[in-house]
Structures are given as C-alpha cells and as structure tokens.
N, C-alpha and C positions, 0 to 999 in steps of 0.2 A: 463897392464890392469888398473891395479892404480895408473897409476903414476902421480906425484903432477909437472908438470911444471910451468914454469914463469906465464903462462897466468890464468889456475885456483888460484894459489896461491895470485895471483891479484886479481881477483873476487872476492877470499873469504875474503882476506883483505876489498875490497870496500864495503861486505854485513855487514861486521860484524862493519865497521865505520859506515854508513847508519845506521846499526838498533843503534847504540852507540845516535848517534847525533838526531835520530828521540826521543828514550824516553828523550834525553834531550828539547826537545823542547815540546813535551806534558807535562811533568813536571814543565816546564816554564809559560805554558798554564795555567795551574792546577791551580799553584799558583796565577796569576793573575786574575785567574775566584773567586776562594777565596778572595781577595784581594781586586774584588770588590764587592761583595757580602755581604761585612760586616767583616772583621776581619780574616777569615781563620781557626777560630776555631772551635773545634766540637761541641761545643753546641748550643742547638736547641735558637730557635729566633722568636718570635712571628710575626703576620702578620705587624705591623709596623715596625720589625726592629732594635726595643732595645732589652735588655736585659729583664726577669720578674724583677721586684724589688724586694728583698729579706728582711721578716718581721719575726722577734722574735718572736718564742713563749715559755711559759709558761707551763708545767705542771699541771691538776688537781689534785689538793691532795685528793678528794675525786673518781674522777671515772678513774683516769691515762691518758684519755684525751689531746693532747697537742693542745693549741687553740691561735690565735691570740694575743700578750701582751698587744696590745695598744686599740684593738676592741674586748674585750674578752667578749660577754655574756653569760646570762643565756640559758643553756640547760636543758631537758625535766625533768632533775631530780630534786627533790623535796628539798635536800639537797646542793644543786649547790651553791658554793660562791662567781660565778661571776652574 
C-alpha cells in the first residue's frame, strides 16, 4: 500500500532537487535585482537615488531642542541663543 519503489523514490529525489535549485535561482534573482537597484541594502533611498546627507546637530541649552549646527536659528522663544 506504501510501498516506496525505485520509481517514487526517483520522483521524490527529482522534486526535492527542483525545489533545491529553483530557491537558488530566485535567490540569484533577488540579489541581482538588489544589485541593481542601488546597493542591496535596506535602507530607504530617496527619489534620486543617493543617500540623505547626514547633518550634526546641537542641543538647546535653553528649550532641549536638537536643531541643525551649521543652519541653527532663532526659534519662537524669546530667550533662544541661536
């Protein structure tokens, strides 16, 4: 009733290499869709393509605030030292 002959046991040899050899080739895929897409990595990517540029900032000593170091202005408060 169950019995496993030559010929199933070939079959199930041939699905289990098939499915072996299929995720290696979607895997293949994967990475060269990555690959050219920009990099492969998972961060996000603005509509050009680069990276965002990454800017220092400062802490307010007065309202705790953390603001731009190099474009830092004045904000609504009265007491502000930028």
């Amino acid at each position: 009733m169950f019995g496993f002959g030559f010929g199933k046991l070939a079959v199930l040899i041939g699905i289990v290499v098939a499915v072996w050899y299929g995720f290696k080739l979607v895997g293949r895929l994967d990475k060269a869709r990555k690959q050219q897409q920009g990099g492969g990595n998972a961060t996000r990517r603005d509509s050009g393509g680069k990276a965002p540029e990454v800017e220092d900032t400062v802490q307010c000593p007065v309202c705790n605030a953390y603001v731009v170091a190099r474009s830092a202005g004045p904000c609504d408060r009265p007491d502000c030292p930028y």
